[in-house]
N, C-alpha and C positions, 0 to 999 in steps of 0.2 A: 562610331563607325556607321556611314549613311548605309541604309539596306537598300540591296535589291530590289527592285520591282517587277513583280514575273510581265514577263515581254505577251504581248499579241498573243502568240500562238500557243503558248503556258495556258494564257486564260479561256483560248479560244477549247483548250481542249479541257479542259476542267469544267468548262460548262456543257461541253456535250459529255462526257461523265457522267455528268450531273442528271441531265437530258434524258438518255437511254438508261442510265441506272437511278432510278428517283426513291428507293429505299429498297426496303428488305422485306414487308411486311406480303400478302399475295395479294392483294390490289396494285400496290407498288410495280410487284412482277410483272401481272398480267397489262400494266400500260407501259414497261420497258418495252416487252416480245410486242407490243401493238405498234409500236414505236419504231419498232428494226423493222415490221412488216412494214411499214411505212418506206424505210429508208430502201428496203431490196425492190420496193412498186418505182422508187425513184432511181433508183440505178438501172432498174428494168426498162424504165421508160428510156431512158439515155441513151442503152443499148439500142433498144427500138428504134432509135433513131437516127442512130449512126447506122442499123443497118437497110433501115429506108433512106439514107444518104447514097448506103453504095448502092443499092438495086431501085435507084429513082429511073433508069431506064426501063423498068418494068411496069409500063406505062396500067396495065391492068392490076397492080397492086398498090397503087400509089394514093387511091382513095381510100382503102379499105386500111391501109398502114395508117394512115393519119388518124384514122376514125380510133382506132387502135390504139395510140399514142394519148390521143386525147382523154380517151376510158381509164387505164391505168393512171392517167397524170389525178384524174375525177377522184378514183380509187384510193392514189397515194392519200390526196388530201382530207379525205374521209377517215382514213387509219389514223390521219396523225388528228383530229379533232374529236375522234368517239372517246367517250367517258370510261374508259378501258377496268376504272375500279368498280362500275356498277355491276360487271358481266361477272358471271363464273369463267372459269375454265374451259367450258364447252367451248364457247366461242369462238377459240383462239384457231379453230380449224378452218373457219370459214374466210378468214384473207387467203388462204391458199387455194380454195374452192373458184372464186371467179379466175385465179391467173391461170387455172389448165383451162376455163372454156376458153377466155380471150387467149392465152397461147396456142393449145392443139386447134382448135376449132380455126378460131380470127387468123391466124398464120398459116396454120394447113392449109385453108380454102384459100389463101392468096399461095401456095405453092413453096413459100419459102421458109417452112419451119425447119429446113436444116441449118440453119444460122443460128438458131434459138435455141441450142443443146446445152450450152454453158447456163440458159434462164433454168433450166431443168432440174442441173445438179445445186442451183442455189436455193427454188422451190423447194426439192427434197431437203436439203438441207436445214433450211428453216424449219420445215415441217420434223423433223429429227428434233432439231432444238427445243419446241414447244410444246407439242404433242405429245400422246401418252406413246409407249410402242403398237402396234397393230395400226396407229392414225395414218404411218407413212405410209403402209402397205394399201391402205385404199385409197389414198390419195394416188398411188401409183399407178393402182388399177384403173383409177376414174380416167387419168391422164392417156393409158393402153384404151380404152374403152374409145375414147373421144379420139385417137388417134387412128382406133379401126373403122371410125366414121366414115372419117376423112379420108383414108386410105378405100373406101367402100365407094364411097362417089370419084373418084379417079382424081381429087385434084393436089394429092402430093404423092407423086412417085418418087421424085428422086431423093435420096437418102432415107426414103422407108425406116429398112432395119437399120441404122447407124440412130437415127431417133431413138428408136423401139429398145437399143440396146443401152441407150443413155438414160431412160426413164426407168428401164429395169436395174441398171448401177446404182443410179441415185436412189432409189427406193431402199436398194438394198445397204448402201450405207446410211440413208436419213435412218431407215430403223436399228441399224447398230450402233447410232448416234442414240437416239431416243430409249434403246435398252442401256443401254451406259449411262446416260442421265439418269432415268429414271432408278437403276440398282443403287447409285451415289444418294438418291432423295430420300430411297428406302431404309437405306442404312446410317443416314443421316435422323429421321424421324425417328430409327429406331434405338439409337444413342439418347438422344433427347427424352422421348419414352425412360428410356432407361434412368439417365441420371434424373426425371423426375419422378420418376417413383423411389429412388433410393431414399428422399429426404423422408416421408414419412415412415418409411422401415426403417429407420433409423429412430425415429423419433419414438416404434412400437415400445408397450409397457409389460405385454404378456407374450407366454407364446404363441396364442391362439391369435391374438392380430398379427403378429411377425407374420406366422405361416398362413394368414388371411393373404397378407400382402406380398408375399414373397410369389401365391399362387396366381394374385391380379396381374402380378409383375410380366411375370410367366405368359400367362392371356394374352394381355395387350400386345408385350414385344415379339412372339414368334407369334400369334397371330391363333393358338391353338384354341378346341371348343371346350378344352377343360383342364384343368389342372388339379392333382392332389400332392399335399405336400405332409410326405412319411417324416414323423421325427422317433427317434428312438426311446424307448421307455429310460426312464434314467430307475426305477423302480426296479425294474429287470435286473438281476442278479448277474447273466447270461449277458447282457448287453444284445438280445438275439431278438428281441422284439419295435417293430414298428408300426404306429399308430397314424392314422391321419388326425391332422389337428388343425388343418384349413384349408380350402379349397374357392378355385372361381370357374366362373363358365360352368361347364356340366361337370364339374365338383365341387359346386359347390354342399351338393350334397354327397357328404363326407363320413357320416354316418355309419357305423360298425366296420371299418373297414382297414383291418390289423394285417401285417405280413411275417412273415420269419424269416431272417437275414440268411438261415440255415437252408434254406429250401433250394434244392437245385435246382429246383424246375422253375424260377419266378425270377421274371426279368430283374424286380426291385431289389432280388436277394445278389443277383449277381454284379447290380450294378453299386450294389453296396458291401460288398467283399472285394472286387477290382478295384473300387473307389475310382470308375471311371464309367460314361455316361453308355449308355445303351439303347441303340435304336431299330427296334422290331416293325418292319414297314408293312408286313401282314399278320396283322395280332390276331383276326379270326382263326386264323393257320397256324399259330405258333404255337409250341407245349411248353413258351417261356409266359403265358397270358392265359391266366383262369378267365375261363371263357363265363363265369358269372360275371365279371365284372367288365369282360366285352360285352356283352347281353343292359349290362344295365347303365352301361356311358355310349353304347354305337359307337365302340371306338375302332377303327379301322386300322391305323398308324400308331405308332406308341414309342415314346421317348424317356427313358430313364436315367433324372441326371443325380448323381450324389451330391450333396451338401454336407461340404467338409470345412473343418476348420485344420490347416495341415495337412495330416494324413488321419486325424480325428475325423472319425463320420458322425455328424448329427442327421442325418436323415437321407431320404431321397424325394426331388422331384418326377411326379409322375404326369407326362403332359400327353394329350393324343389329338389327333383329329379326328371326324368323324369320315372325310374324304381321304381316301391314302393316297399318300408319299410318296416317292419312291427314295429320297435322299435328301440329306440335307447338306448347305454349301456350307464352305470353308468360314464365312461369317457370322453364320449360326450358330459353329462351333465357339466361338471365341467370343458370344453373345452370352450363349450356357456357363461358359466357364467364370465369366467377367460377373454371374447375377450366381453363379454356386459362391463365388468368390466373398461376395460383399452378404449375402443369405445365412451363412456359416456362423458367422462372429454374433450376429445379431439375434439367432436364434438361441445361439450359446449364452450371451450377457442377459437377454432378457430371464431365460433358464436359472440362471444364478440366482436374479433378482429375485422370482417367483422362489428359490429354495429356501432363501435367507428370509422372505418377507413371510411364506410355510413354517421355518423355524420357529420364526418370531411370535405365533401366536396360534400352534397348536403344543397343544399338549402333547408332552415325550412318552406318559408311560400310556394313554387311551387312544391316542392318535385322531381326539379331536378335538374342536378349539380350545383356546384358554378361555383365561379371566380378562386379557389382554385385547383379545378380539370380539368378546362379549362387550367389554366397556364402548368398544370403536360401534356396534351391531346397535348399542341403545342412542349410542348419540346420534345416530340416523335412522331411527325408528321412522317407520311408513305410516302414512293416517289410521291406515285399517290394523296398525299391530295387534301380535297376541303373544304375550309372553306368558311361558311355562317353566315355572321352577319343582325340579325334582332331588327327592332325598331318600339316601337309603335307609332302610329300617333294620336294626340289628346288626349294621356293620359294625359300629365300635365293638362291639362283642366278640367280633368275628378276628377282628386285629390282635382283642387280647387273647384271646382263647388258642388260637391257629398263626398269630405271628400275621405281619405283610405280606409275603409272599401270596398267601390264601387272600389278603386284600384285594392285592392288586389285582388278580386271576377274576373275579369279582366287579370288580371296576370296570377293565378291557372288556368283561362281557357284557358289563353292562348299558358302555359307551356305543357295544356295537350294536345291542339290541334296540336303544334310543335313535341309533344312524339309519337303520333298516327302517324304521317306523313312520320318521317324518318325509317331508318330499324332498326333492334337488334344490329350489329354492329355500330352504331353511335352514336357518345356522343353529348345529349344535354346540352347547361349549360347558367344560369343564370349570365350574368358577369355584370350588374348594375342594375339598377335601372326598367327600362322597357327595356335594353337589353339583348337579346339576342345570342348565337351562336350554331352551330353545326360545328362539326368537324367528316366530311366525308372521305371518299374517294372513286375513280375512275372518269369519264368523266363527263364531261361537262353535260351529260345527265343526270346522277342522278342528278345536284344540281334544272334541271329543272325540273324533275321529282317529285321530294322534294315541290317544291316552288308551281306545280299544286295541288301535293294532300291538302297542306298546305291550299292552296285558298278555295277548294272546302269543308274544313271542317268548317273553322274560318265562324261565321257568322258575325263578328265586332259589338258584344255586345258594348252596353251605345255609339255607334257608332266609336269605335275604332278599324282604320283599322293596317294595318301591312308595311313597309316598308323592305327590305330584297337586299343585294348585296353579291358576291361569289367571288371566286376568288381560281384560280388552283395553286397548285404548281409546280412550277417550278423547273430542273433540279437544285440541289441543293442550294435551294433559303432558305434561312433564315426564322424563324417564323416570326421575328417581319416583315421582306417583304411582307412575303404573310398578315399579320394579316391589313399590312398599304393599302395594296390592295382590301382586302375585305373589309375595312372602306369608301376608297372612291370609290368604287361599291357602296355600303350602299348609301351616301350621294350623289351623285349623283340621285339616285333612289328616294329618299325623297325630293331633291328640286323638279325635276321631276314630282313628286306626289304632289307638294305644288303648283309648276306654274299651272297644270292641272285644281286643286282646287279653284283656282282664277280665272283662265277660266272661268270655272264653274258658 
């Protein structure tokens, strides 16, 4: 079946398509809008001339119209040859800048700028279309300005106010034109925002990067200077506690800052019993906002959104500005809801991961590491390690004599008094029976460091003392080397401790 061939005017109009819309990228944009400013200097010109057609009897404006005609024709052809992707944005205001002088001015002074009230409404118009909001309102004004010139030197009386009324219309709709575009660009931008940040909360492994992210999210898309983000203890019995556990902007310092779901006076508490968002627009003034922590973010505005999964609450976002508010639109709402929405699930799966991955390699009856996460600690030993193996003395005694129960009691103390001792960076782990280790790093001094506050805590309950040997790593020394090194440091130290005892 022979195909059609698109006709003339098919193609004639797919290549101006093509013409005025030349991609999507903002170079692209800014030489489309350079392009129509182009095409309205040539309709303008047209106009011009059809209307120095009919007032060619007006023998006193018939040189100044031409001169006219010709400026604009100059003008058009300039728009359509400037390199429109090299400019910013800014630019785009200046094709509407010469058409009010050569309009109000060049017309006024020949007397017949009541013809050229239609050029008016297409000026503002364009200027609407390009322009940020506030561009059209001076462009409005430049045009009143230049118009009281004119009207100043006596040489357009007739239809004065009929002008004056038309530049104030079109001003007033190019800027309802240009808030319209521009709310569509914002909420456009802020979708895009949005589903690009989902992909990396999604991809989070803990819940401290979820709630890292979920508080960037936050940032970026309402635009706020801080964000923290409450997730609830799962530890808590009560389910009545909330901790921050990420923060961006001016929370990113997140630091000691716990709430209680119970509290009536706390915005966070009420917006996580309602399981619906809360928005206090003067938090210096409010008795829903511990004015400490107004004092210590400047927060002026305050937004409270829960993160739920369901009607499950895993936390609350806490957002603020430091400039207040007074409301937020129908958009915003439904921006909160869509980032509580996708925040919930994420925080909750990551949560899981961490419990099972917690399970998997702490110790049930000491509550810390195993043997399991010991093996994992050496196979990634740091250049500077120091590993410490500890044993207790007189516990087998203590199992036959007293039973387990008095073991165990013995153990837990002793796992806690080992966890009190060392720093945040050190893994403690449970690798047998009454053994112990930690897996440090840096000198010699921390493992003695370690081993003092150790002493000064342990009291050797049911009189069970502690035996303890260390041992450095060495330039690229093998785990099981250093692990054999710190065993006979250990045992060393414990016969040591046994000759003494026999002394004794």
């Amino acid at each position: 079946m022979e195909s059609k061939r698109p006709g003339w005017f098919g193609g004639a109009g797919r290549w101006l398509r093509a013409w005025l819309v030349p991609g999507l990228d903002e170079g692209a944009q800014r030489r489309r809008k350079g392009r129509l400013a182009a095409c309205l200097y040539i309709v303008a010109d047209i106009y011009a001339g059809l209307v120095t057609w009919q007032n060619w009897h007006i023998t006193q404006a018939r040189v100044p119209q031409l001169v006219i005609i010709g400026a604009v024709a100059l003008l058009a052809v300039t728009l359509l040859v400037l390199p429109w992707r090299r400019f910013s944005d800014s630019v785009l205001i200046w094709p509407v800048v010469p058409s009010a002088f050569l309009l109000v001015l060049g017309e006024g002074m020949t007397g017949v700028l009541g013809h050229y009230q239609p050029i008016f409404m297409l000026s503002m118009g364009y200027a609407g279309l390009v322009l940020r909001p506030g561009r059209t309102a001076l462009l409005m004004v430049l045009n009143l300005a230049l118009l009281g010139v004119v009207a100043g030197l006596g040489r357009q009386q007739e239809s004065l106010f009929e002008v004056a009324g038309t530049i104030l219309f079109g001003g007033v709709i190019g800027e309802l034109i240009a808030s319209a575009i521009w709310a569509q660009k914002r909420q456009r931008s802020v979708l895009e925002q949005l589903h690009a940040g989902l992909r990396p909360l999604l991809e989070a492994q803990t819940e401290q990067d979820a709630a890292r992210l979920v508080s960037e999210l936050a940032v970026h898309v309402l635009r706020a200077d801080g964000v923290l983000s409450l997730i609830l203890e799962p530890e808590d019995a009560t389910g009545q506690t909330m901790t921050a556990r990420g923060g961006a902007g001016g929370g990113a310092d997140y630091g000691g800052v716990t709430v209680s779901v119970n509290n009536e006076q706390s915005g966070a508490g009420i917006a996580a019993r309602t399981r619906r968002h809360l928005f206090v627009p003067d938090a210096p003034h409010s008795p829903l906002v511990s004015q400490q922590y107004v004092a210590r973010y400047s927060a002026a505005s305050i937004l409270y959104v829960p993160i739920l999964v369901g009607d499950r609450l895993i936390g609350v976002m806490v957002m603020w500005w430091t400039a207040p508010i007074s409301d937020l639109d129908r958009f915003t709402d439904q921006v909160l809801e869509l980032l509580s929405i996708q925040a919930g699930p994420v925080l909750e799966r990551v949560r899981q991961v961490e419990d099972l991955d917690r399970a998997a390699t702490t110790d049930s009856l000491t509550g810390v590491l195993n043997r399991r996460a010991f093996e994992h600690g050496m196979a990634h030993l740091a250049e500077d390690a120091v590993l410490l193996l500890f044993d207790l003395d007189r516990f087998k005694a203590l199992n036959d004599s007293q039973g387990h129960p008095a073991g165990d009691r013995v153990l837990r103390s002793f796992a806690a008094a080992l966890a009190r001792s060392v720093r945040e960076s050190d893994l403690v782990c449970r690798i047998g029976g009454d053994e112990f280790a930690v897996i440090a790093s840096g000198e010699e001094k921390v493992a003695q460091a370690m081993l003092e506050r150790l002493e000064a805590v342990w009291t050797s309950p049911e009189d069970v003392g502690f035996s303890a040997g260390y041992a450095l790593r060495r330039p690229g020394e093998a785990p099981d080397a250093l692990n054999a090194r710190a065993d006979e440091a250990l045992y060393t130290e414990k016969n040591r401790r046994r000759g003494r005892a026999r002394i004794s």
